[in-house]
C-alpha positions in Angstrom: 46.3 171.4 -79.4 42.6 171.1 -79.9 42.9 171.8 -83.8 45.1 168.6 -83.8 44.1 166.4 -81.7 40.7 165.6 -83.3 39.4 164.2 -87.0 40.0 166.6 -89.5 37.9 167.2 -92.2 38.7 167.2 -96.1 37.1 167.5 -99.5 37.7 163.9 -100.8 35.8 163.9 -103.8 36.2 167.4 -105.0 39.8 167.0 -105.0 39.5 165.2 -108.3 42.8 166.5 -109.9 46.2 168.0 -109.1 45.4 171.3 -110.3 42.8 171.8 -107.1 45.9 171.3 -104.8 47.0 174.4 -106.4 43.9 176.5 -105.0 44.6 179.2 -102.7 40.9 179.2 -100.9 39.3 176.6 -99.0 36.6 175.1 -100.8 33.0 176.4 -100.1 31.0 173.9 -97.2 28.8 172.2 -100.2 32.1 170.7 -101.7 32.6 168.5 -98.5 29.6 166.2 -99.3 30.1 162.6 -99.5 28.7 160.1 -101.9 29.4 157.6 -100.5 27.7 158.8 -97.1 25.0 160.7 -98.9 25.9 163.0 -96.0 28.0 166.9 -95.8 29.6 167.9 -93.0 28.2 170.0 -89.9 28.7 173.7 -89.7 31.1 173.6 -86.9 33.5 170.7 -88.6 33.6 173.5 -91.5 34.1 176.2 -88.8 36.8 173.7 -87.4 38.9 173.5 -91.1 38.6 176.7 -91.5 40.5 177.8 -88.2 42.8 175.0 -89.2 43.4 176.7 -92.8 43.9 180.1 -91.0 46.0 178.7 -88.1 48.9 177.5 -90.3 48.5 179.5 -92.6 47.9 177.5 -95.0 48.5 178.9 -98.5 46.8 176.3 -100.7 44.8 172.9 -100.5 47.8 171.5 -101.4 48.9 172.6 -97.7 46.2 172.1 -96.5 46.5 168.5 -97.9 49.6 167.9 -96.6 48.8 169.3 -92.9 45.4 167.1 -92.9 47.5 164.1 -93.6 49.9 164.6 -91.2 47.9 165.5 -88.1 45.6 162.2 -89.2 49.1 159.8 -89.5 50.4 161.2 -86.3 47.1 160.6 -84.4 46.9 157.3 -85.5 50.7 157.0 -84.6 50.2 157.9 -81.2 47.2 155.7 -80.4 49.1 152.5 -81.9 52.1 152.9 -80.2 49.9 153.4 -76.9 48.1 150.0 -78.1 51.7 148.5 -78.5 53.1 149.9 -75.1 49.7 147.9 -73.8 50.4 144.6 -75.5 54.0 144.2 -74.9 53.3 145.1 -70.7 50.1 142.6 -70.7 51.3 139.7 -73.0 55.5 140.0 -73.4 53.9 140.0 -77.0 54.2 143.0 -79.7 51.6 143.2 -82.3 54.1 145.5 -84.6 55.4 141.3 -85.5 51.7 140.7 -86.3 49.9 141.0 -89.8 46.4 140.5 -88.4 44.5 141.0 -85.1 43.3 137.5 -85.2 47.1 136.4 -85.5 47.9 138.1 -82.8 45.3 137.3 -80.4 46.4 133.6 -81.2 49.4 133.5 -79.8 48.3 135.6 -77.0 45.8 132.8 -76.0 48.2 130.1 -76.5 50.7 132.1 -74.0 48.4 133.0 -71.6 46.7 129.7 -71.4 49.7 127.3 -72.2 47.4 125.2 -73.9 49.0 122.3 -76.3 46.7 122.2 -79.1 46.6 118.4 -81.1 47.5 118.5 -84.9 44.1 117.3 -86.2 45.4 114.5 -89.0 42.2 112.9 -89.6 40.5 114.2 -92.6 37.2 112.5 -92.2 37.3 114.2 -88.5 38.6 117.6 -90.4 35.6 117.8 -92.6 33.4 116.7 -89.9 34.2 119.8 -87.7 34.5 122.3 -90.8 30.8 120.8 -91.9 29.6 121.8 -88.1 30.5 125.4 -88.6 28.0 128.2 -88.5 27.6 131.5 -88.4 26.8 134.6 -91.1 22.8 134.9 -90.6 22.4 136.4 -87.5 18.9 138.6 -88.3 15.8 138.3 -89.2 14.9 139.2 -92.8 11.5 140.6 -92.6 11.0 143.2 -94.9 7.9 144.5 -93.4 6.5 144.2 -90.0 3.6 146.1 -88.2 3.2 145.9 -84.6 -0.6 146.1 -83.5 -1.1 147.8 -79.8 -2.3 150.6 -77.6 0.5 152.7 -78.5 0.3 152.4 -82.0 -2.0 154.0 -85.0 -5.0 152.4 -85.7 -4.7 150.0 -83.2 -7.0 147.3 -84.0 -8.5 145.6 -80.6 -10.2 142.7 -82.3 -6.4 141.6 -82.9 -3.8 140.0 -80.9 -1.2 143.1 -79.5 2.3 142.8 -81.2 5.5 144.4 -80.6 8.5 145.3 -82.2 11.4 144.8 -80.9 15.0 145.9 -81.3 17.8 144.1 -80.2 21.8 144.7 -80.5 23.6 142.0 -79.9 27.3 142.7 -79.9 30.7 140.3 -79.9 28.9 137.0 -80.6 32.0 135.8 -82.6 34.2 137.1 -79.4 32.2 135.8 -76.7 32.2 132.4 -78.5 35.5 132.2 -78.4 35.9 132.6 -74.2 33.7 129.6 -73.9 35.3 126.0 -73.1 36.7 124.5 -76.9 37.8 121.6 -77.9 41.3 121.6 -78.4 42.6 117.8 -77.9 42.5 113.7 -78.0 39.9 113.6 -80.4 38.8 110.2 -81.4 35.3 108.3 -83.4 33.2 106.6 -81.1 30.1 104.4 -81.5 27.0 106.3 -81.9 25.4 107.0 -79.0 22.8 109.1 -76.8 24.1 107.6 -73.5 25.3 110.2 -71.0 24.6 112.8 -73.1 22.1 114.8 -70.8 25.0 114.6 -68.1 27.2 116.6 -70.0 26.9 120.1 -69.8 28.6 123.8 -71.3 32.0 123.0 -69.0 32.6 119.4 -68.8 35.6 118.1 -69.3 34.9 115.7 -72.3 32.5 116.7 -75.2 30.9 115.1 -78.2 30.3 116.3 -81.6 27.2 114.7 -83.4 26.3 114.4 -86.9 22.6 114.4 -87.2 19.9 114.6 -90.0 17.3 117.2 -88.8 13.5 117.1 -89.7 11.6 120.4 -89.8 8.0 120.0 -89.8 6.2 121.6 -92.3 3.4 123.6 -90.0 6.8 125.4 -88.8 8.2 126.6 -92.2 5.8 130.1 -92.1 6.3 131.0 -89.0 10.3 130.4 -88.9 10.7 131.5 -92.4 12.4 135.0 -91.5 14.8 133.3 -89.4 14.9 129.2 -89.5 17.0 127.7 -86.7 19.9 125.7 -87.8 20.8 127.5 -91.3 23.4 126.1 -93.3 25.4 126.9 -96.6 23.6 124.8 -99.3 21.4 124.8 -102.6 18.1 123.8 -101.5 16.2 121.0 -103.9 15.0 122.3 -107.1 16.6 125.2 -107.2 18.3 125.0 -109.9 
């Protein structure tokens, strides 16, 4: 069971016609590099085709082809239906009627929370939602940095100590999405800053503002790697 229940390994880019298929070796460990990866395999993953080409006795890569194709199906089989099996016992929902993930994780929130979401006619209010969208530039683009302290090389004292840090920030887009939303009886309203620092993350009624933003110019340098508020636009001059 080991031998199948594990990635395989395969010489993608040296099987470049249909007359390899008909060899009756399996190709030497430097045929398994990857291009695209600029990376080969490890010793043991070719120690672990190998015992795969011998266990089933495999007579050419064709076989071999065929048997690497299978095993990888058949895995990924198993762990779907498992996901399936999971789905339909959690959500009475089967993501086999699904095209998409995001489709399916739709309906599961409108089942599970038996919200009634409003049909949003208003095309003024439509564009002024879609216009309030962000997302996309979620790093800094420095291209260099140094970091100046104790623990670093030529650590200059006269300076002020810097650091570099590294940060992973995972599921943004997902943990959005658990936070309270808008989802109905939407209506313009006179504009206003009344009230507004009496509403907070989980209040019951929300407001969406359009505002014109100044950023003053002794802040451009030292947000430049990563501005606050970015937006999809051409900016003046440009072009």
């Amino acid at each position: 069971m080991p031998l199948v229940t594990r990635n395989g390994v395969y010489p993608y880019e040296y099987t470049s016609s249909w007359s390899k298929l008909d060899e009756t070796t399996l190709p030497p460990k430097t045929e398994f590099y990857s291009s695209l990866t600029e990376t080969s395999i490890e010793e043991d993953e070719y120690e672990h085709a190998i015992k795969v080409w011998n266990h089933f006795n495999c007579r050419s890569l064709g076989e071999y082809s065929d048997l690497y194709l299978k095993i990888d199906i058949l895995l990924l089989a198993d762990v779907f239906e498992n996901f399936r099996v999971i789905c339909i016992s959690t959500y009475k929902l089967d993501p086999a009627h699904y095209f998409t993930a995001p489709g399916f994780s739709f309906d599961c929130m409108l089942k599970y929370t038996s919200i009634k979401l409003d049909l949003l006619s208003d095309y003024d209010m439509l564009l002024l939602i879609e216009k309030g969208i962000r997302g996309g530039l979620t790093q800094a683009s420095m291209r260099y940095g140094k970091a100046n302290n104790h623990r670093t090389p030529h650590h200059d004292e006269s300076k002020s100590n810097t650091r570099i840090v590294y940060q992973d920030c995972n599921n943004l887009y997902g943990w959005a999405m658990t936070q309270y939303l808008p989802y109905g009886e939407f209506k313009w309203v006179e504009p206003s800053l009344n009230g507004l620092n009496d509403l907070n993350d989980t209040s019951e009624i929300g407001r969406i503002y359009e505002v014109d933003i100044s950023y003053p110019q002794h802040l451009h340098d030292e947000h430049n790697d990563l501005p606050f508020l970015p937006y999809n636009g051409i900016p003046h001059l440009s072009i």
